[in-house]
N, C-alpha and C positions, 0 to 999 in steps of 0.2 A: 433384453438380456436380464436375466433374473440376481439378484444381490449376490456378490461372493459370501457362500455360505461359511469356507473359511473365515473369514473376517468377521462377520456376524459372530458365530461360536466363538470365534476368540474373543470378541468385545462383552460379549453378555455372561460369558461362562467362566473365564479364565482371568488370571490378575493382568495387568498391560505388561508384565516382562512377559510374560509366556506369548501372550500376543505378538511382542516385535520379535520371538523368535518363528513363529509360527507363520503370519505373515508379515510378507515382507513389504513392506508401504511404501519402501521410496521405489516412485515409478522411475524407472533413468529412462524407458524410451519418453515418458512427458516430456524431463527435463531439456532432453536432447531435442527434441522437434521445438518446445520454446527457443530453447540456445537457437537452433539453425533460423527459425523466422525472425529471431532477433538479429542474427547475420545479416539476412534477408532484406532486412526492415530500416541499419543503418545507412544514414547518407555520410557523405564524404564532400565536404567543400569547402573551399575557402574559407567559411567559417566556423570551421571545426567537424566534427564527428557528432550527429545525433538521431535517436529512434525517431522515425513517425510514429504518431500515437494510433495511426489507422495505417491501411494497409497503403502503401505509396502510391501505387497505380489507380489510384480510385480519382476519380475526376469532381468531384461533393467537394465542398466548399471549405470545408475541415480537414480533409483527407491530404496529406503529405508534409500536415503541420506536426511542431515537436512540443509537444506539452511538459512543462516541469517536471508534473507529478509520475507520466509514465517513464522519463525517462531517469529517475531518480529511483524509481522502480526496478528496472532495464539494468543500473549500476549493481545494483543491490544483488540482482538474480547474479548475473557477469560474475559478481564476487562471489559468491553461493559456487558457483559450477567452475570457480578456480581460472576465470579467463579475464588472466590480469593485465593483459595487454588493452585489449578491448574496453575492462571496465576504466584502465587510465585514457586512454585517448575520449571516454566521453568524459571523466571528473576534470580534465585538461579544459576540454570546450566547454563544458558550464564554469570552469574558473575563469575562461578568458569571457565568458556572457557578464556574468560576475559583476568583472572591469567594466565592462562597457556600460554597464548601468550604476555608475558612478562608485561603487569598490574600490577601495588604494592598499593592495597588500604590501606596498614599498612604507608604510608608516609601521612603527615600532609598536603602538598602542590601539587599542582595541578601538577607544572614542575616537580617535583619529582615520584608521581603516572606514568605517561606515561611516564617519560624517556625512557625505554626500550621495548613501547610499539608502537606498528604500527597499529591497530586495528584488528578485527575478519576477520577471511577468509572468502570468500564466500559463503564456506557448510562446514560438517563435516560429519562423520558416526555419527551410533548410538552411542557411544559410545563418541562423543566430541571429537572425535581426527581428522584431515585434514583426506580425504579420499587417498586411494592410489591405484594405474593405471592412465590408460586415462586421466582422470578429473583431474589428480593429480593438475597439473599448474597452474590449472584456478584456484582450488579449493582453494588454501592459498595465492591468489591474496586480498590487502586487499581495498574492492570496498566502495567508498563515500556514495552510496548510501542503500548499505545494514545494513553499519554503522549508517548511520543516522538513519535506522528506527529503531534500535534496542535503540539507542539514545531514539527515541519519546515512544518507549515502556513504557522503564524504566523511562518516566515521568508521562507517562497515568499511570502508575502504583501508582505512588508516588502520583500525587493528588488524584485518588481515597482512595488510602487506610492508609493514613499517619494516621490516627487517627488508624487504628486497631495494630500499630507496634510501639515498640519505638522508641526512638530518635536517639538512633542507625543505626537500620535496617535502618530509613526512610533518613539518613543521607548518608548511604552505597549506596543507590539505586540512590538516587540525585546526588552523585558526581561520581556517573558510566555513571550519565546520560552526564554531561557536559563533562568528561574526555574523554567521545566518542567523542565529539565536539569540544573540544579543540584537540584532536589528530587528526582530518583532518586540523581543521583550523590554526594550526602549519606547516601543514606538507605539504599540498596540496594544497593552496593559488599559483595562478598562474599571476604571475608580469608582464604579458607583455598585448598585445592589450586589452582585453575583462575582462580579470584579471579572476574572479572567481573561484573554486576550480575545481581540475582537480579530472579523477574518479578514479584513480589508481597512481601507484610507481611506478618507472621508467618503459620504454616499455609499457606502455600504458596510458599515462599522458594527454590523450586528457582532455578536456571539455568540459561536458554536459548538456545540460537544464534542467535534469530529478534531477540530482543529485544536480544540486545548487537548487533546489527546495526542495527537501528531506535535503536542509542543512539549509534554510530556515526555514523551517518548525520546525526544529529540535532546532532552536534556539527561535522560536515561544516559545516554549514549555518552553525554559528554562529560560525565562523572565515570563511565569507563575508560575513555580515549585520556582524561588528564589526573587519573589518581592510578592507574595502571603502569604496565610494563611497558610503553610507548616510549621510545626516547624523544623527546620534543625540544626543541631549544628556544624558552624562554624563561624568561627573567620568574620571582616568586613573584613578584608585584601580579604579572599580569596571569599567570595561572592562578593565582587567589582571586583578584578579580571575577574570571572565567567563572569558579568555580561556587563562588557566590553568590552569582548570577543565575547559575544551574540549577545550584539549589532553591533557591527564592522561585524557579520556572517550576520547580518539581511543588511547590508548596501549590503556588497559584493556578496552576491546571488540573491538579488532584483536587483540592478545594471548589474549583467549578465543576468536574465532571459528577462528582462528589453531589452537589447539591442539585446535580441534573436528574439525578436517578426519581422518578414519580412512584408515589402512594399506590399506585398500580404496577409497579414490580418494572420499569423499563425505564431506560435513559430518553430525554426527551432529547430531540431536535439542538435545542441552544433556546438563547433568548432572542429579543429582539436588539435595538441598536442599543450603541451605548449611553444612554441617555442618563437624566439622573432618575427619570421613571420607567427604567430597566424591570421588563419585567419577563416571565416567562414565556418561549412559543409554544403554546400548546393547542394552535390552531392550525399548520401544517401536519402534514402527515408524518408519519414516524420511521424514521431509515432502521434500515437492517445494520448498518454497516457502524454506529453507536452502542449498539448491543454490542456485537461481538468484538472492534477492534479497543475500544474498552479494554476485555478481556485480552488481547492478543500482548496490548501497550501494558498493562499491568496499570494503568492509569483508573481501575477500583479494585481492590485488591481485599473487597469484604467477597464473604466464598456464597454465603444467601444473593447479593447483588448477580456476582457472575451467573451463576442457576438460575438465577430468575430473568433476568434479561435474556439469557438464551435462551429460556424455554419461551419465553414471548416470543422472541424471533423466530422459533421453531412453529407455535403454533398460530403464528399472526401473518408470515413472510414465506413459509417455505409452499413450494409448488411443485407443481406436473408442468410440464412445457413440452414443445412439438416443434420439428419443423417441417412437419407433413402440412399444416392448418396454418393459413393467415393469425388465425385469432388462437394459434395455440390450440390448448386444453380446455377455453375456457366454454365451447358450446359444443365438444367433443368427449366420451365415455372413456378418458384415458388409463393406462393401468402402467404401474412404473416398469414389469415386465417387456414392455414393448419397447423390438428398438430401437427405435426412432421417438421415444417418450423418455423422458427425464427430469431429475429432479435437481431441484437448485432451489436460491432465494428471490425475492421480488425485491426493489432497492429500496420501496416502502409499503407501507400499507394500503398506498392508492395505485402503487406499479401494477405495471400491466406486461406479463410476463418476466420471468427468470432470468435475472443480467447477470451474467459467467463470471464478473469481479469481481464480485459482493458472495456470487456463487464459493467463489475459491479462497476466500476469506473467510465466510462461516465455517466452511469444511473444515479448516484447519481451528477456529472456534471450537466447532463440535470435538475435535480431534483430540486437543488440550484440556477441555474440560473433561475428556472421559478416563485421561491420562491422571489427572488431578484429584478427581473424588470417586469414591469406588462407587457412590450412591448414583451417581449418573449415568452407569453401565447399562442399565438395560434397559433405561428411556430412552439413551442415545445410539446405543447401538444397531437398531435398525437403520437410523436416520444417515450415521455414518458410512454404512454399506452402502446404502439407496447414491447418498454424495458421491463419494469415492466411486463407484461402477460407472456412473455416469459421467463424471469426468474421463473415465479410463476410454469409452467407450468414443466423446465425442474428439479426444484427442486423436483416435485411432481412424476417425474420419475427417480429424480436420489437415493433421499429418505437418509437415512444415510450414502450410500456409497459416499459421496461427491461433487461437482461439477467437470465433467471435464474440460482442458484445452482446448480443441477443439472440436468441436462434430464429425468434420470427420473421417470415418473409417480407414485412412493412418494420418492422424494429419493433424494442419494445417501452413501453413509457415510466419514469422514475416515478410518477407522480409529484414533481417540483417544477416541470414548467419543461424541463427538457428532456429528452428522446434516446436511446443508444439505438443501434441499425444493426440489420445483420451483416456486419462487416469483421473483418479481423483486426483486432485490439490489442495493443500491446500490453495494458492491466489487466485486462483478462485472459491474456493468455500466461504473463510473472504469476499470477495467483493461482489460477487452476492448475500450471505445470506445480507448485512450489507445495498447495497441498498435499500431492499423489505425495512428495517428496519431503514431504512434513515430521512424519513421528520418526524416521530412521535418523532425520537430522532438524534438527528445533531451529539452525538460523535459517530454514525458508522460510518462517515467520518471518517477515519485511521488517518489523518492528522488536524482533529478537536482538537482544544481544550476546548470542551465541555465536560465536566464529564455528564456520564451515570448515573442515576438513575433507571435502568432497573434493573431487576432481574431475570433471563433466566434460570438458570444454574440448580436450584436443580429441576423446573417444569421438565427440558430436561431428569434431570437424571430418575426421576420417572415413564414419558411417558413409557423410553427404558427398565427402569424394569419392570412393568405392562406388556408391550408384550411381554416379552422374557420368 
């Protein structure tokens, strides 16, 4: 299918007010086919309410597990699309995860709450409990960056709906929010060269650009939720505390991501551990997803940095992909007019094919910067049609059953060691729906702190009952 020429001519020709009247970007059928596979896709058990991060019925060794990160995601969208029922019964079950990994929301003070707390592991089963086999190790690894997003959840959360809950609830949810944040930024603060937080506890304490960014962002958020119109009930003591802490997070992750940016126009990786001979990674490969969520997190906020890490991203990462061919595009005459060919990102400069996450997160990159500088308009705007159509295109063949991870029929490779499959995925299916749904409204940025005004959630439920 060949690029909406609408959208093309509006990006290249026209100012972006003309454009959002012109076309209209939020997709609501994406929104709604994400919503329903997120229906889809929650479990329901005794220990709470949570997304698989894959598709449930898949019998793979990952598949039925609940990852932080997607489900922190999963809250985020819920909230976006006004289904506030749904996104409390999961902030309910990662509060009560919370507790169970040593959390005391019954203590008055912040040092006393995470005393015996390290934060959430990486995934659970259904059932909220560390999974066991294989994955075990990774699995109750407690990572910066899955914490933080669960952190920004539980803020998206808090300013949308502080007025439907009392003083309580919205009190409980706000200091789950900064106690996530105070428990990296206690724990994980790295004192030597580059300083910034590291992504993990001992044995794997490097530092990452992805994660002081997601720590960044996270303290974004909590400078909204306790200097805002939120009624919260606590003492001054312990909101200056909070908010000290915020700021000092905002200093120390700007300052690393800050020093990450390379003499070649792009954010690097991170470093290595934190040692006191901390030094640069500049021997892995280079993610897509530093470029642009940078830009997304407002975590470099120089306007030369944002342009140029995107346009690396653009001309280093972006691809043709297929699900006609095992191997893709890549020993195939592809053309983006074809439709079963499309265009997305690689997760790095050694990936091997186009991963839908990283896809749906540039797009909204691209989307923002072209919103941002007029000079960016007619380099990006092809790139933006080719995005956007392709998304349009594979949500309309993937329909409720979600977005996958890769479109190739064996998966596709990040180049860091591990694999996405072509399976349907809960992050890339929040990112790629949130895109489409992107310039009409700024909080599908995950990392916006824009409150949504949208309402998605009971149109979605209605559609799926009418057909069924």
């Amino acid at each position: 299918m060949a690029p909406s020429r609408v959208f093309l001519c509006c990006i290249t020709l026209a100012t972006v007010v003309a454009c959002h009247a012109t076309f209209n970007p939020i997709d609501v059928e994406a929104v709604e086919l994400c919503h329903g596979y997120i229906s889809d896709n929650t479990v329901h058990s005794s220990g709470g309410t949570l997304i698989h991060t894959y598709h449930a019925n898949s019998s793979e060794i990952m598949y039925g597990l609940c990852d932080t990160y997607d489900n922190a995601l999963g809250i985020i969208f819920l909230t976006n699309c006004d289904d506030r029922i749904a996104a409390k019964e999961l902030i309910d079950s990662w509060f009560r995860i919370m507790t169970s990994e040593g959390y005391d929301p019954t203590k008055s003070k912040p040092v006393e709450r995470i005393q015996g707390y390290r934060g959430l592991g990486t995934r659970y089963n259904s059932e909220g409990a560390p999974p066991s086999g294989p994955i075990h190790w990774d699995s109750i690894q407690k990572d910066t960056g899955n914490n933080a997003y669960m952190g920004i959840a539980f803020a998206r959360f808090v300013r949308r709906y502080a007025s439907f809950y009392d003083h309580e609830d919205v009190t409980r949810y706000a200091r789950a929010a900064a106690d996530i944040f105070l428990t990296v930024h206690q724990n994980l603060r790295c004192p030597y060269a580059y300083e910034g937080y590291s992504a993990r506890y001992n044995g794997q304490n490097y530092t990452s650009t992805e994660h002081n960014i997601d720590m960044y962002a996270l303290a974004t958020h909590l400078l909204e939720v306790f200097t805002g119109n939120v009624q919260i009930k606590i003492d001054a003591i312990e909101k200056n505390y909070i908010l000290e802490a915020a700021r000092q997070g905002l200093a120390i992750s700007y300052a690393y991501v800050n020093q990450m940016f390379d003499s070649n126009g792009y954010f690097l990786i991170g470093c290595g551990f934190c040692t006191p001979d901390q030094k640069q990674n500049t021997f892995q490969p280079t993610p897509v997803d530093v470029q642009t969520w940078s830009l997304l997190a407002g975590a470099d906020y120089t306007a030369s940095r944002q342009a140029s890490a995107l346009d690396w991203a653009v001309k280093n990462t972006l691809s043709l992909d297929s699900t006609r061919w095992a191997d893709g595009c890549d020993t195939h005459n592809c053309s983006a007019a074809d439709n079963d060919v499309y265009t997305g990102f690689k997760f790095t400069t050694a990936g091997v094919g186009i991963q839908l996450e990283n896809t749906g997160s540039s797009t909204i990159a691209v989307l923002e910067l072209i919103s941002r500088y007029n000079s960016s308009r007619e380099a990006l705007g092809p790139v933006a049609a080719n995005l956007t159509s392709s998304l349009k295109r594979l949500w309309k063949v993937r329909g409720y059953e979600g977005m996958w991870a890769s479109l190739r029929p064996k998966g596709g490779a990040t180049g860091l060691g591990w694999d996405y499959g072509k399976v349907p995925h809960t992050a890339s299916s929040v990112y790629t729906a949130s895109a489409l749904a992107y310039v009409k409204d700024k909080a599908f940025n995950p990392y916006s702190t824009a409150v949504s005004q949208h309402s998605l959630a009971m149109r979605s439920y209605r559609k799926r009952v009418a057909k069924s």
